[in-house]
C-alpha positions in Angstrom: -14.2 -7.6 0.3 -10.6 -9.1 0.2 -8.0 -8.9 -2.6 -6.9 -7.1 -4.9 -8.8 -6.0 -7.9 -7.3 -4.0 -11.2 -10.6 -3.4 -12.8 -11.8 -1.1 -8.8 -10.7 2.3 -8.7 -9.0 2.0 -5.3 -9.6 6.0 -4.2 -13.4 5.7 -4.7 -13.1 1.8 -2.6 -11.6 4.4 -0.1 -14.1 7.0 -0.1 -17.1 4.4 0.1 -14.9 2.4 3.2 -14.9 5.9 4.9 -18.7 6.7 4.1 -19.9 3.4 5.6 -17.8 4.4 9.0 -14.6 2.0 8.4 -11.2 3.4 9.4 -9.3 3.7 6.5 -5.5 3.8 5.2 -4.2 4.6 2.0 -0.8 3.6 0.5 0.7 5.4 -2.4 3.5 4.8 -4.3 5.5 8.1 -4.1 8.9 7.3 -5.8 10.0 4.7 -7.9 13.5 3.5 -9.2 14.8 1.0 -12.1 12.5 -1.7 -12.7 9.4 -1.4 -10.4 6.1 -3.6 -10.9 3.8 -0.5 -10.4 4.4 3.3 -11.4 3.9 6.3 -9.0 0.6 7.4 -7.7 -0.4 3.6 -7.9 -2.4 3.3 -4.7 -3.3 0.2 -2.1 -6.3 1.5 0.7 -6.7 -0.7 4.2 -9.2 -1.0 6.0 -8.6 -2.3 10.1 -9.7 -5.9 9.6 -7.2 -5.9 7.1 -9.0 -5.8 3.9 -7.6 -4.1 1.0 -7.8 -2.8 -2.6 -5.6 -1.8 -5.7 -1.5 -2.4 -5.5 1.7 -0.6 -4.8 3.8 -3.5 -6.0 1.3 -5.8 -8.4 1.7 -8.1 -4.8 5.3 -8.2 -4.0 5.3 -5.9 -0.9 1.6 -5.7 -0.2 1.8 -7.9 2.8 4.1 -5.8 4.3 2.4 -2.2 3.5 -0.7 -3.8 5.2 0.9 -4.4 8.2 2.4 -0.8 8.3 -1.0 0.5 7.2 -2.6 -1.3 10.5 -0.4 1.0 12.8 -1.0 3.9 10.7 -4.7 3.3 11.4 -4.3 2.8 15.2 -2.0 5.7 15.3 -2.7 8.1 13.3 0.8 8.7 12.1 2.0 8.4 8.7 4.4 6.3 7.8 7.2 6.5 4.5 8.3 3.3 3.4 11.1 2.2 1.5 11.5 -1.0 -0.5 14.1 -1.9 -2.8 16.6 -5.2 -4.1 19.0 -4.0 -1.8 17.1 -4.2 1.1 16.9 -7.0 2.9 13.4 -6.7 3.6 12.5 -6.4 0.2 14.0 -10.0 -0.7 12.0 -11.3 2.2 8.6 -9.5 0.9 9.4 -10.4 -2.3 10.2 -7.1 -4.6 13.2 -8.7 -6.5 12.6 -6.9 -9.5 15.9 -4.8 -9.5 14.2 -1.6 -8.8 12.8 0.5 -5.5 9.9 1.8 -4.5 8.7 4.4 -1.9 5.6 4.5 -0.2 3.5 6.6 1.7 1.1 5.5 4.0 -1.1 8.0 6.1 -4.7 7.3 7.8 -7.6 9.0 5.5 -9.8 11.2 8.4 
C-alpha cells in the first residue's frame, strides 16, 4: 500500500506494518506555526520500501520526511525536522503556506 489515505488511522497502519515484521518509522508533527496545512500530533508512518500512510503537511513536505524517515530506519536515530516559508528547503518541498512546522521522526522498535 502506497499513498496517502485520510479515511486510515495511520498509528494502527503502524502497528499492523510492525506486526507483519516491516521496519517501521513514524513522523509526527510536534510544533506548528502561522498557517500550517496539518495540526500537531498529525502523523505520517514509513515503512523501508518507502511506503507510507497519513500526512504531516496534507503533501507539501512528505517527500522530504520520507527520505529522512529512510535513515531513521537504517539508523536507528531520530531525527527533528524543521520546515518553514523561510527555509529554503521548504520552498523547494513545497510548504509555502506562510507557516512552520516541526517534525519528529524516530524508528518504532
Amino acid at each position: 500500500m502506497t499513498g496517502t489515505s485520510f479515511d486510515l488511522d495511520p498509528l494502527m497502519t503502524a502497528e499492523a506494518w510492525r506486526k507483519s515484521g516491516r521496519d517501521v518509522a513514524i513522523a509526527t508533527v510536534i510544533e506548528t506555526w502561522g498557517s500550517s496545512p496539518r495540526p500537531a500530533g498529525s502523523h505520517l508512518v514509513i515503512d523501508r520500501d518507502g511506503n507510507f500512510e497519513g500526512s504531516v503537511s496534507g503533501g507539501c513536505v512528505e517527500g522530504a520526511v520520507i527520505a529522512e524517515a529512510l535513515d531513521v530506519i537504517a539508523d536507528g536515530k531520530g531525527k527533528m525536522l524543521e520546515f518553514g516559508v523561510a527555509d529554503e528547503t521548504a520552498w523547494r518541498v513545497g510548504l509555502s503556506c506562510g507557516g512552520r512546522i516541526r517534525v519528529y521522526v524516530e524508528r518504532l522498535s
